[in-house]
MARTIRO-214096 format. One line per field, with one value per residue (C-alpha): residue in one letter; x, y, z. Coordinates in nm, 2 decimals. Layout:
BEGIN
r	c(a,...)
px	c(X,...)
py	c(Y,...)
pz	c(Z,...)
//
This chain:
BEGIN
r	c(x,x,x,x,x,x,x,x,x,x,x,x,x,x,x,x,x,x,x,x,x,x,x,x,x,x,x,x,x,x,x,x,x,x,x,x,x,x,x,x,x,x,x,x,x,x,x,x,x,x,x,x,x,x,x,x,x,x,x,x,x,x,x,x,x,x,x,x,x,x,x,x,x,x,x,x,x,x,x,x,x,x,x,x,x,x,x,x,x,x,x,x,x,x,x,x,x,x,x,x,x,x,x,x,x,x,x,x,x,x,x,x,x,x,x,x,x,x,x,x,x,x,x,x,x,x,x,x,x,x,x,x,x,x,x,x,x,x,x,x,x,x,x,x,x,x,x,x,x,x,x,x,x,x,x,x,x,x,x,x,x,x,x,x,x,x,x,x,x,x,x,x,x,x,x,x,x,x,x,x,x,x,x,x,x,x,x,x,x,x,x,x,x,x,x,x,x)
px	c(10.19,10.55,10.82,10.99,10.66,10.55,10.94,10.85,10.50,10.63,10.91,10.62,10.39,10.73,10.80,10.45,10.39,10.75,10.75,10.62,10.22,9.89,9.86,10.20,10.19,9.87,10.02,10.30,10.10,9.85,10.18,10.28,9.97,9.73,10.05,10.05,9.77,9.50,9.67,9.62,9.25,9.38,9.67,9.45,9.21,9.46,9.48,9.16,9.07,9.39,9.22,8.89,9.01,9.20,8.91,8.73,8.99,9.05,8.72,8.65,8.66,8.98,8.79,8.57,8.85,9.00,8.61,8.57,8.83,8.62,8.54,8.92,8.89,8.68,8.87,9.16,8.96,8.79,9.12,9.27,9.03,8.99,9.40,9.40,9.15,9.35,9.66,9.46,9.35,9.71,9.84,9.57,9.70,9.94,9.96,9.87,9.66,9.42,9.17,9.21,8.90,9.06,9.02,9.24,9.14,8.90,8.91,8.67,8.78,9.10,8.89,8.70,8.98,9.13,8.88,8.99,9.33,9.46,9.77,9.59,9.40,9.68,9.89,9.59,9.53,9.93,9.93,9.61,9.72,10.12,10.09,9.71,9.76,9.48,9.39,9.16,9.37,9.24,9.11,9.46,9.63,9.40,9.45,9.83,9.84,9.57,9.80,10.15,9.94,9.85,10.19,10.37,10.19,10.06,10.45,10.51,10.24,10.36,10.68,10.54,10.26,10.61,10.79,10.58,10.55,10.85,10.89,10.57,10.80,11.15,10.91,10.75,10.78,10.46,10.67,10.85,10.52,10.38,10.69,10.66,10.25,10.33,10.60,10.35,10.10,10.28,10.40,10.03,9.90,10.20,10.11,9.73,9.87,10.13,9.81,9.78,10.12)
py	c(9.02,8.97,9.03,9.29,9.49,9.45,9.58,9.92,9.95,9.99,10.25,10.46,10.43,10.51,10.85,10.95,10.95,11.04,11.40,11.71,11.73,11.85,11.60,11.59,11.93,11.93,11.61,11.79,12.10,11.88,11.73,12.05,12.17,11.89,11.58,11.25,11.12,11.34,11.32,10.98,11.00,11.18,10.95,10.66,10.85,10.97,10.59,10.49,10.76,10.67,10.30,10.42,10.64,10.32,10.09,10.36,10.44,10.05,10.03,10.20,10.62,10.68,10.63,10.92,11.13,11.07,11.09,11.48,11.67,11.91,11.66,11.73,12.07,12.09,11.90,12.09,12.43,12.24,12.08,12.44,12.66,12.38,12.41,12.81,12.81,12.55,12.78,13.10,12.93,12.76,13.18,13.27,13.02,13.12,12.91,12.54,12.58,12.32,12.61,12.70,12.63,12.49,12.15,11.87,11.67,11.43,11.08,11.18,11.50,11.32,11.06,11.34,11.58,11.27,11.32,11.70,11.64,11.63,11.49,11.19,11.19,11.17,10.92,10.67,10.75,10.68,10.35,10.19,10.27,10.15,9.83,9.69,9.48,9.30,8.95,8.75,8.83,9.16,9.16,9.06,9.28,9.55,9.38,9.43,9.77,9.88,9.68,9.84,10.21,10.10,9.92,10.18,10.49,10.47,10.51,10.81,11.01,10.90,11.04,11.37,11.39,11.27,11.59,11.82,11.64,11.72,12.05,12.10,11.97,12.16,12.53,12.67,13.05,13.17,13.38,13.04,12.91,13.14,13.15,12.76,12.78,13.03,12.87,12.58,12.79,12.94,12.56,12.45,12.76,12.74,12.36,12.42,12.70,12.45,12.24,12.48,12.46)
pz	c(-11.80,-11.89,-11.61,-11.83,-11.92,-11.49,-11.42,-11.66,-11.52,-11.17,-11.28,-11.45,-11.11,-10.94,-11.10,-11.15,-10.78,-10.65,-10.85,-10.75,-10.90,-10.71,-10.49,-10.36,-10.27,-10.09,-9.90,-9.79,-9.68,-9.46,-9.30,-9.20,-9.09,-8.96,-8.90,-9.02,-8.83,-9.00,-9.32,-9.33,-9.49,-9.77,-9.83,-9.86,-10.08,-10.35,-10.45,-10.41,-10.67,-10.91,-10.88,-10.98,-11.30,-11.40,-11.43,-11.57,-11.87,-11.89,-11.92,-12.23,-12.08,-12.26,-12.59,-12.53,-12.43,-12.80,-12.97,-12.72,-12.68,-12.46,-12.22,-12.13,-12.13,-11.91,-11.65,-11.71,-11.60,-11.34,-11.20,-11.24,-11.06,-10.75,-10.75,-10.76,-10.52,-10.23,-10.31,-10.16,-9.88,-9.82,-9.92,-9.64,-9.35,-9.14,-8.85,-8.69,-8.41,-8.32,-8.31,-8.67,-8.89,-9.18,-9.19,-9.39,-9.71,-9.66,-9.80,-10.03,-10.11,-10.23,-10.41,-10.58,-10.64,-10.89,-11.14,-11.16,-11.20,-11.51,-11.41,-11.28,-11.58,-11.77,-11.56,-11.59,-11.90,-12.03,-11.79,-11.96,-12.34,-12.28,-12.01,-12.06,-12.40,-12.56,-12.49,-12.26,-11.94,-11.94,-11.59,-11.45,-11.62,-11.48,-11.12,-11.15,-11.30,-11.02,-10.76,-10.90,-10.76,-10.47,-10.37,-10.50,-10.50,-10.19,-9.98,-10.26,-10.09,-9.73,-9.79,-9.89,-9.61,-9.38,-9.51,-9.45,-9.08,-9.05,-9.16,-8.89,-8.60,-8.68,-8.76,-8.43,-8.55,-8.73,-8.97,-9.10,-9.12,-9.33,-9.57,-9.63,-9.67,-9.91,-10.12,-10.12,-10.22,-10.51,-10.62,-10.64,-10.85,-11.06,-11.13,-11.20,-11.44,-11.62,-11.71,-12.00,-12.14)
//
């Protein structure tokens, strides 16, 4: 892989994991609510899961995508209704006590929330058709695509897991609380809805 072509692949994994999307959001709400510390599970899962749907499109998935178009349909109502249902439970938390019976993202839940998300979807699927070029060096060029997300990615989601940690240690009112669970709230659902647009 060509230095200029590695230089544009790590801009794309860049700005597809600094903006605002599904997972960002739910990293910053566990920050707020659970800290860095048992955020950290879903951090590392996002990636994990990224990883996964890249070998999977490099692989030959993004093929049937083109030959069934319902196949991304479904997803996208799948990846939807998982999104509208975090948002009310995010609407319906209002504070961070240790007692509270919500519980953060799992590793797993993050692995498995990747293959719902049509943003991720559509990030893996954009990152296999523009940087993975034919040729016998197909497995590196899958290593360093794979590697660019998890070098990359991975301190994206930090920083928005570290926001929301901070937002947890400058709100102690409940009422602030709320107001930020809710804006969050609102971001994710409005996300899940711009899937259809």
């Amino acid at each position: 892989m060509e230095t200029t072509t590695i230089a544009a692949l790590m801009t794309y994994v860049f700005v597809m994991s600094i903006t605002p999307g599904p997972n960002n959001l739910l990293l910053a709400s566990s920050g707020l609510m659970f800290g860095m510390g048992r955020t950290l599970p879903h951090i590392v899962g996002i990636p994990t899961g990224v990883i996964c749907q890249l070998l999977l499109v490099g692989g030959g998935l993004g093929s049937l995508f083109a030959l069934e178009p319902r196949v991304q349909l479904g997803l996208k109502a799948a990846g939807t209704a998982y999104l509208l249902w975090l948002s009310m439970k995010l609407w319906q938390t209002d504070a961070m006590s240790p007692a509270s019976t919500s519980q953060p993202i799992s590793f797993w839940q993050a692995v498995s929330f990747q293959f719902i998300n049509p943003k991720s979807w559509l990030i893996a699927l954009t990152a296999i058709s523009a940087f993975l070029k034919a040729g016998s060096d197909k497995p590196y060029q899958m290593f360093i695509i794979c590697l660019a997300f998890a070098l990359i990615g991975t301190p994206c989601m930090v920083f928005w897991a570290a926001m929301g940690a901070g937002l947890r240690r400058s709100l102690s009112d409940a009422v602030k609380i709320r107001r930020v669970n809710r804006v969050l709230a609102i971001l994710a659902a409005a996300t899940g809805l711009m899937f259809w647009m």
